[in-house]
LOROMAR-904774 format. One record per residue (C-alpha): z, x, y; residue in three letters. Coordinates in pm, 1 decimal. Example, Ala and Ser with C-alpha at 12.3 -4.5 7.8 and 13.67 -1.06 7.14 Angstrom:
REM residues 2
[[780.0, 1230.0, -450.0], "ala"];
[[714.0, 1367.0, -106.0], "ser"];
***
This chain:
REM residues 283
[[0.0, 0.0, 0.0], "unk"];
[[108.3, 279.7, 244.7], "unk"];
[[-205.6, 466.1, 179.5], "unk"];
[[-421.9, 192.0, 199.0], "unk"];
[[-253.0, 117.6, 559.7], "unk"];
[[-310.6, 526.1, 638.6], "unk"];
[[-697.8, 513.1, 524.8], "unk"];
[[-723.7, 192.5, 747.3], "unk"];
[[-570.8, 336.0, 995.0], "unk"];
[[-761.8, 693.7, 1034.3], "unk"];
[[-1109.3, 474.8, 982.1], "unk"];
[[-1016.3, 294.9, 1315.1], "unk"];
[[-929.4, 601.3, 1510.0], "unk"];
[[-1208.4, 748.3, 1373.9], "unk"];
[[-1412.6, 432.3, 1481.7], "unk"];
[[-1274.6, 398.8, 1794.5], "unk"];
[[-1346.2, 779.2, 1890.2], "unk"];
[[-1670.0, 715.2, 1736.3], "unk"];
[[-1701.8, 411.2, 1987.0], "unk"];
[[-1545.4, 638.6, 2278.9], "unk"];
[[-1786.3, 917.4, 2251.6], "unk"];
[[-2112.3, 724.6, 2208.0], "unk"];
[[-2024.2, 506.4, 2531.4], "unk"];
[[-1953.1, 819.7, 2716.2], "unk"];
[[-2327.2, 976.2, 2564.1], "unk"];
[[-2500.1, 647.5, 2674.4], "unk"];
[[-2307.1, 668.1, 2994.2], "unk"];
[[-2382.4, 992.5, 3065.9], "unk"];
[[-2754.8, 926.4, 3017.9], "unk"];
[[-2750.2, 643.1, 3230.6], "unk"];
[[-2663.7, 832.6, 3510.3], "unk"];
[[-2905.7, 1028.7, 3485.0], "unk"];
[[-3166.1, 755.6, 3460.1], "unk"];
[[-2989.6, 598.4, 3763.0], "unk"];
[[-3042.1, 963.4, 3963.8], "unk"];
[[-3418.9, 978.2, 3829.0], "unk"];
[[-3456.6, 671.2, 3909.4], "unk"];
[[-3328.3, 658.9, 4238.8], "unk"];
[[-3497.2, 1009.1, 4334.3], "unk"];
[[-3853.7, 886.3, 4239.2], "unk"];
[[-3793.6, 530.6, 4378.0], "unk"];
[[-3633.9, 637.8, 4707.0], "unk"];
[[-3957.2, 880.9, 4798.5], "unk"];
[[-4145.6, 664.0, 4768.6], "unk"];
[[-3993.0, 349.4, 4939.1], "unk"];
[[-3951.9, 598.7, 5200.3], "unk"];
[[-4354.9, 705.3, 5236.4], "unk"];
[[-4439.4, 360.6, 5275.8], "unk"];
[[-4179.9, 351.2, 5496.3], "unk"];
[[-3885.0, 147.1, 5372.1], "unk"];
[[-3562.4, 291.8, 5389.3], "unk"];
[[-3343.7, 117.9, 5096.0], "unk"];
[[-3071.7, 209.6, 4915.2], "unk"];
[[-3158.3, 149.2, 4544.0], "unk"];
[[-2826.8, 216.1, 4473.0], "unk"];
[[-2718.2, -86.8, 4552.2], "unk"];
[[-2994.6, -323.4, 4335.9], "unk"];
[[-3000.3, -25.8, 3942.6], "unk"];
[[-2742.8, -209.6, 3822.2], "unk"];
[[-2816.2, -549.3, 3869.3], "unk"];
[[-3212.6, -435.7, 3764.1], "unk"];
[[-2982.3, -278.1, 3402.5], "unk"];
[[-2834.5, -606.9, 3410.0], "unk"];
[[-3118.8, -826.9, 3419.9], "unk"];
[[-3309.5, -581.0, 3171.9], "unk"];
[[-3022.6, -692.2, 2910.9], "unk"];
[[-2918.1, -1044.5, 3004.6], "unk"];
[[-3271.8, -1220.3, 3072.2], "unk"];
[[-3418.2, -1096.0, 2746.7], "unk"];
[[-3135.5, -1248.9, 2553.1], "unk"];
[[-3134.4, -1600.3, 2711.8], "unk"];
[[-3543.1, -1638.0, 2639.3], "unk"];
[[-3523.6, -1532.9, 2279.7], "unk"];
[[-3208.2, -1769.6, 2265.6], "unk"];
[[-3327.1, -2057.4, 2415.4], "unk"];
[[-3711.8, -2060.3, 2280.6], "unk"];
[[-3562.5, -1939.7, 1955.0], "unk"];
[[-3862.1, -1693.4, 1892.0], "unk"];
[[-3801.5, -1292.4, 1961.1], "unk"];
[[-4125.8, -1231.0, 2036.5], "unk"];
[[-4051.1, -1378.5, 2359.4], "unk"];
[[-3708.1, -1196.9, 2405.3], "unk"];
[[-3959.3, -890.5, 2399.3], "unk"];
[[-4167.8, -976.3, 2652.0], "unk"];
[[-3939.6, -1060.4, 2880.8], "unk"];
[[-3755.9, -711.5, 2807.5], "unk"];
[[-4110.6, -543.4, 2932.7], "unk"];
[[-4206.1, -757.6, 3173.4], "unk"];
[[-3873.5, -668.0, 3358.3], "unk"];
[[-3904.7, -301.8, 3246.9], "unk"];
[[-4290.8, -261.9, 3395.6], "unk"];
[[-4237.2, -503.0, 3659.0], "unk"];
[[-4096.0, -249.5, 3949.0], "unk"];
[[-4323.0, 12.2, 3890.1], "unk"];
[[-4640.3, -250.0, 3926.8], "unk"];
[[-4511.9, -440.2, 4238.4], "unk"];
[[-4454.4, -24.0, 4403.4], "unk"];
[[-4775.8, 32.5, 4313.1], "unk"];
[[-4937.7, -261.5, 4425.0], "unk"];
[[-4711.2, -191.9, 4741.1], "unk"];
[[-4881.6, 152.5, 4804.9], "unk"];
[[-5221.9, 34.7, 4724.0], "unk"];
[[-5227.2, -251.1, 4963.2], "unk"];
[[-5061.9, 16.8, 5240.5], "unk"];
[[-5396.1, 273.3, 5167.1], "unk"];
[[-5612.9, -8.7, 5198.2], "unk"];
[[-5492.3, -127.8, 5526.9], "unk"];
[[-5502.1, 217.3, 5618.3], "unk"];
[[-5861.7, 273.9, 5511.9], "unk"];
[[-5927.4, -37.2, 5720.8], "unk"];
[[-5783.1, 93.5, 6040.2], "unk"];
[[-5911.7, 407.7, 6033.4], "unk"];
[[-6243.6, 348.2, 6162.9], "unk"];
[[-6152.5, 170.1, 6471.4], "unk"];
[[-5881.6, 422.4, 6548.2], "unk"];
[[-6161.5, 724.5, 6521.4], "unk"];
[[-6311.6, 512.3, 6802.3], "unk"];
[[-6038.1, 449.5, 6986.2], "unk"];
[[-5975.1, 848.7, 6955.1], "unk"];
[[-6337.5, 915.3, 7116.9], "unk"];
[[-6303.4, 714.5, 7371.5], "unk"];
[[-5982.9, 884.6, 7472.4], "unk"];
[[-6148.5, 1204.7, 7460.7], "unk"];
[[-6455.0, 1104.5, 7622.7], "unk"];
[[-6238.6, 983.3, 7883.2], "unk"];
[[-6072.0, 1324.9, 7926.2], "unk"];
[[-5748.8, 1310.7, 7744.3], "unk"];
[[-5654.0, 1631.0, 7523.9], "unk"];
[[-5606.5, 1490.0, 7163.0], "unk"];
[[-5256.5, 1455.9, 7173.4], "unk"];
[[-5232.9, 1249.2, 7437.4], "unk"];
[[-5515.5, 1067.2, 7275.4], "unk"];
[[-5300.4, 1013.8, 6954.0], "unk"];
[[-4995.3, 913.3, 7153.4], "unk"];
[[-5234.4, 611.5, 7296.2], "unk"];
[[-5386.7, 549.5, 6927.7], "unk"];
[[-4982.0, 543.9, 6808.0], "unk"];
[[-4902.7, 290.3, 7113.6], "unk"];
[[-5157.8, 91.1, 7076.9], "unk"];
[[-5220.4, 43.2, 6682.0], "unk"];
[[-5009.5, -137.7, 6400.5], "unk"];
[[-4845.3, 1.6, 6062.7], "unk"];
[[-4920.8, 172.6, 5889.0], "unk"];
[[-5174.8, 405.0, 6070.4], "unk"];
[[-4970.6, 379.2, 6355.8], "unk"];
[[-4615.1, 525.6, 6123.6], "unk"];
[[-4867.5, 778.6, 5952.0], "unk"];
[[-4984.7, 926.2, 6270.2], "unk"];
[[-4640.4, 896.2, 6449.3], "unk"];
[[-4507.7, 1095.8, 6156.9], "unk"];
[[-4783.0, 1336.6, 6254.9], "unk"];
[[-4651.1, 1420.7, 6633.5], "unk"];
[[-4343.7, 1421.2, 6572.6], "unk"];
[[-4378.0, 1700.2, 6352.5], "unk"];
[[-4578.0, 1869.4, 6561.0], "unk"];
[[-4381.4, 1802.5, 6856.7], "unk"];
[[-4120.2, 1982.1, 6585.4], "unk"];
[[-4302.1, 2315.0, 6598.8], "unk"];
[[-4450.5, 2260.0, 6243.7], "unk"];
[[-4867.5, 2412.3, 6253.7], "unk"];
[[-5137.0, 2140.2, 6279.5], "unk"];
[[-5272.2, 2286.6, 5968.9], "unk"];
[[-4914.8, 2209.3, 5798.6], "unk"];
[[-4887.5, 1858.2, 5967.1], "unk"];
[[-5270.9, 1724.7, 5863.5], "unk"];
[[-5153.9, 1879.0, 5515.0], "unk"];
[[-4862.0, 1674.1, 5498.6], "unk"];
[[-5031.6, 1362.8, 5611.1], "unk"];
[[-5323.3, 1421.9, 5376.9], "unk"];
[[-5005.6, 1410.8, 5078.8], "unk"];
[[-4922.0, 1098.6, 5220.0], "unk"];
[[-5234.6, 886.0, 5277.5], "unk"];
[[-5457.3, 1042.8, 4984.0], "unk"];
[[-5791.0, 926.6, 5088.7], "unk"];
[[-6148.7, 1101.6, 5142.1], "unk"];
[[-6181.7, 920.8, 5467.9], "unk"];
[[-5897.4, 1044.3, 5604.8], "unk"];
[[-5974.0, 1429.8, 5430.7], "unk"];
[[-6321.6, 1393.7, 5615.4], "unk"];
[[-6165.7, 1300.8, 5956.5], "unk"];
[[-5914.4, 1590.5, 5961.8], "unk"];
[[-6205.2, 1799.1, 5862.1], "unk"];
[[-6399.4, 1722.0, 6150.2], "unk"];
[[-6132.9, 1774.4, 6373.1], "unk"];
[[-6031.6, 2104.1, 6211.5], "unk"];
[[-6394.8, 2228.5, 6240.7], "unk"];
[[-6447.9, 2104.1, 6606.0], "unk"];
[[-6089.3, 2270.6, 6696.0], "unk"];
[[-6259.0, 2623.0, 6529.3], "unk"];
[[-6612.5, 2616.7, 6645.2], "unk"];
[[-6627.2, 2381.9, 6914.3], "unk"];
[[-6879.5, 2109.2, 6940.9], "unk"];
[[-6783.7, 1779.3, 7090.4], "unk"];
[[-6527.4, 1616.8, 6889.0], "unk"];
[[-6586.8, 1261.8, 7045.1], "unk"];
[[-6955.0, 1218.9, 6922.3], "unk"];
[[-6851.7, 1356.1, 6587.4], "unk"];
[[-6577.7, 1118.4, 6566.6], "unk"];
[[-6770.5, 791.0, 6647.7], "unk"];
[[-7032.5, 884.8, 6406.1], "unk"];
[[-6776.7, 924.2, 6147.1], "unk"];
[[-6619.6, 590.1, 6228.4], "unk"];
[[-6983.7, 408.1, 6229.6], "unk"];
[[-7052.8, 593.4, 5898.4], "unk"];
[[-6695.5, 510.7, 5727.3], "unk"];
[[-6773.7, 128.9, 5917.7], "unk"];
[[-7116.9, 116.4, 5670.6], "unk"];
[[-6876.5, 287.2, 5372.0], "unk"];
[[-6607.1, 3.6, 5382.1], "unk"];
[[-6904.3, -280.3, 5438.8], "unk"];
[[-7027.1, -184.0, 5136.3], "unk"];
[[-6731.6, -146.5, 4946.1], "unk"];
[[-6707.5, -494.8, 5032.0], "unk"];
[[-7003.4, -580.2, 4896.6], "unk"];
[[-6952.9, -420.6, 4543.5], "unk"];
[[-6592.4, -591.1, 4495.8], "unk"];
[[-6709.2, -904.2, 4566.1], "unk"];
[[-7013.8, -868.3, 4326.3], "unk"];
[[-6755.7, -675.3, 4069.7], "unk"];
[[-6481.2, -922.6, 4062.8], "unk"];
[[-6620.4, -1128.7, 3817.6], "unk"];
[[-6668.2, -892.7, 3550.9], "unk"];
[[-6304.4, -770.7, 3621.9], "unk"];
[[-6221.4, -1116.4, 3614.1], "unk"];
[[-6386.2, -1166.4, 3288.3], "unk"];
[[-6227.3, -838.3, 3114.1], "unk"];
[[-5909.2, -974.9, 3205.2], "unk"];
[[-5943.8, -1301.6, 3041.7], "unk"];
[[-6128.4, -1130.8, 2702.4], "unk"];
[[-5848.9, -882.7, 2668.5], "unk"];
[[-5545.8, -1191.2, 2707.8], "unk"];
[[-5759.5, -1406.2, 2478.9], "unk"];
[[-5674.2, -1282.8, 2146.4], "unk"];
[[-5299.1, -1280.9, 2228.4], "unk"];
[[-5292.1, -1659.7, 2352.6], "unk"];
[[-5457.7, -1763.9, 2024.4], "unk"];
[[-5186.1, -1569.3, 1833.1], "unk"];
[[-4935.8, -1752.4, 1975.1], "unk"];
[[-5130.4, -2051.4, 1933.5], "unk"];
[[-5182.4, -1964.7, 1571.6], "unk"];
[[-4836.3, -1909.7, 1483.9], "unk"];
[[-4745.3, -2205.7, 1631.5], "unk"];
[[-4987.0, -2422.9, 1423.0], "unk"];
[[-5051.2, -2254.6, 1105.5], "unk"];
[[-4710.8, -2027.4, 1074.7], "unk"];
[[-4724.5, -1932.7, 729.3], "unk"];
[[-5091.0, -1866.0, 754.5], "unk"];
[[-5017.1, -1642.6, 1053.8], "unk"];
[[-4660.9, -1506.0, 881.9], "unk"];
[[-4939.5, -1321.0, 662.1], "unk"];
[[-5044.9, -1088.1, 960.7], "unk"];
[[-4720.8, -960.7, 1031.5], "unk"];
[[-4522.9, -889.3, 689.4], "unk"];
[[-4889.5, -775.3, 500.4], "unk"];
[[-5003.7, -450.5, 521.8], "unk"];
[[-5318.5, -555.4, 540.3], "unk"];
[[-5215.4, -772.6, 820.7], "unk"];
[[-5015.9, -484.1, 1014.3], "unk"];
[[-5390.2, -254.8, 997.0], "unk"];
[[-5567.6, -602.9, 1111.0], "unk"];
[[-5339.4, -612.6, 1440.9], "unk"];
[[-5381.2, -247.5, 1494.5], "unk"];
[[-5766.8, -271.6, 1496.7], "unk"];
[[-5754.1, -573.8, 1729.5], "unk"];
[[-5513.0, -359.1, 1994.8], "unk"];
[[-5730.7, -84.2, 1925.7], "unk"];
[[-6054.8, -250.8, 1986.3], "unk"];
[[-5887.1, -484.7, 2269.3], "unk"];
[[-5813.0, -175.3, 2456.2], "unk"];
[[-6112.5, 17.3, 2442.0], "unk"];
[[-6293.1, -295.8, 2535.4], "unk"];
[[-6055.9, -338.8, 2845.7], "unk"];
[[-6136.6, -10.3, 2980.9], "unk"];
[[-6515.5, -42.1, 2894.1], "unk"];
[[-6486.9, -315.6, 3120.4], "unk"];
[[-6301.2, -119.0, 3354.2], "unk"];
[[-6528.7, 165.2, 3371.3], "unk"];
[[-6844.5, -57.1, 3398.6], "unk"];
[[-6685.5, -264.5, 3721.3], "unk"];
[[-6527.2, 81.7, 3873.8], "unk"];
[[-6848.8, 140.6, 4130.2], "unk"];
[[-6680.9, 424.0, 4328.4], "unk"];
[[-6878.5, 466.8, 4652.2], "unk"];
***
């Protein structure tokens, strides 16, 4: 009896240390995520600029992560569900940055012609091109007008032109913006007038973006329809196991099955980005 009390009792300290040390692993490793996390998200918030403390909204993200999961599988009853929730949570911060940054490059991209112009005219006018930034900061809107703010102010800093366009060309990575700095590096080395260049830039980026427009409207469709083909076969799954679920069961608990599913991702994928590829007219 005794020993039977002393074997129980060294299995639950041993269980309970057990217990002790794993939470402190998984704890340590959170933190960690939580630094990464906060590191990667923070730079970024803070080039588009948006100063926020993600401090204050990891854990309730962790929470959600864990609770929202749980309640779908529970209350639809089907774990397939539970999953998708999991990775829709999991992805969904990373796509609405992204989307976020894309949006903020496009805008840019839009407002960089008319600023070139607004530029010449400064120059034209007789204004150095300082002061004919300070005017283009003044009198334009986010984000060209934050981008280039950023710009003076670290030049008004001491930091090299050379340094600042670098800088800016890590923030705003586009090849209209590369080929405007260019200009304006060459015309600073070997002369020439910078105004003409400028508004022959703007009318030629003017043409670029018109027919940018032109291809995404005549593209969308075919993005539009690899879209739909790729979310097809998964909606008739679902459909599947919800009508025929011991037919379906097959797919899943076969081997057979298991290499069927793999060669419908596989092919599902490739066609996706076929698709992709076809509708990605870069100009």
């Amino acid at each position: 009896m005794i020993a039977n009390i002393i074997i129980a009792s060294l299995v639950a300290v041993s269980t309970g240390i057990f217990a002790w040390l794993f939470f402190l692993k998984m704890y340590d490793k959170l933190t960690y995520y939580k630094d990464t996390v906060e590191e990667l998200t923070t730079n970024k918030f803070s080039e588009l600029f948006l100063f926020i403390d993600i401090s204050n909204y990891f854990y309730y993200y962790i929470a959600a992560l864990l609770i929202f999961p749980i309640i779908a599988g529970s209350l639809s009853g089907d774990i397939s569900l539970g999953i998708l929730t999991f990775l829709v949570i999991l992805f969904s911060p990373y796509l609405i940055l992204k989307e976020m940054i894309k949006k903020r490059l496009k805008k840019f991209e839009q407002q960089l012609p008319d600023a070139l112009v607004m530029v010449a005219g400064s120059i034209r006018s007789g204004s150095s091109l300082p002061i004919a930034l300070d005017s283009l900061i003044k009198e334009s809107s986010p984000p060209l007008s934050q981008e280039f703010g950023l710009y003076v102010r670290e030049r008004k800093l001491g930091l090299d032109r050379d340094k600042a366009f670098d800088n800016l060309e890590r923030r705003v990575p586009l090849e209209d913006l590369s080929l405007s700095l260019s200009a304006i590096r060459i015309s600073s080395e070997i002369g020439g007038d910078l105004a003409e260049t400028l508004e022959s830039l703007a009318e030629t980026l003017r043409k670029k973006l018109v027919m940018e427009g032109k291809i995404d409207s005549l593209t969308s469709q075919g993005k539009l329809q690899g879209i739909v083909m790729s979310t097809l076969p998964l909606f008739l799954i679902v459909a599947l196991m919800k009508l025929e679920p011991a037919a379906m069961g097959q797919m899943f608990t076969t081997k057979i099955g298991w290499m069927v599913l793999a060669t419908i991702v596989c092919m599902q994928v490739l066609g996706f980005i076929a698709i992709r590829k076809i509708t990605a007219i870069d100009v």
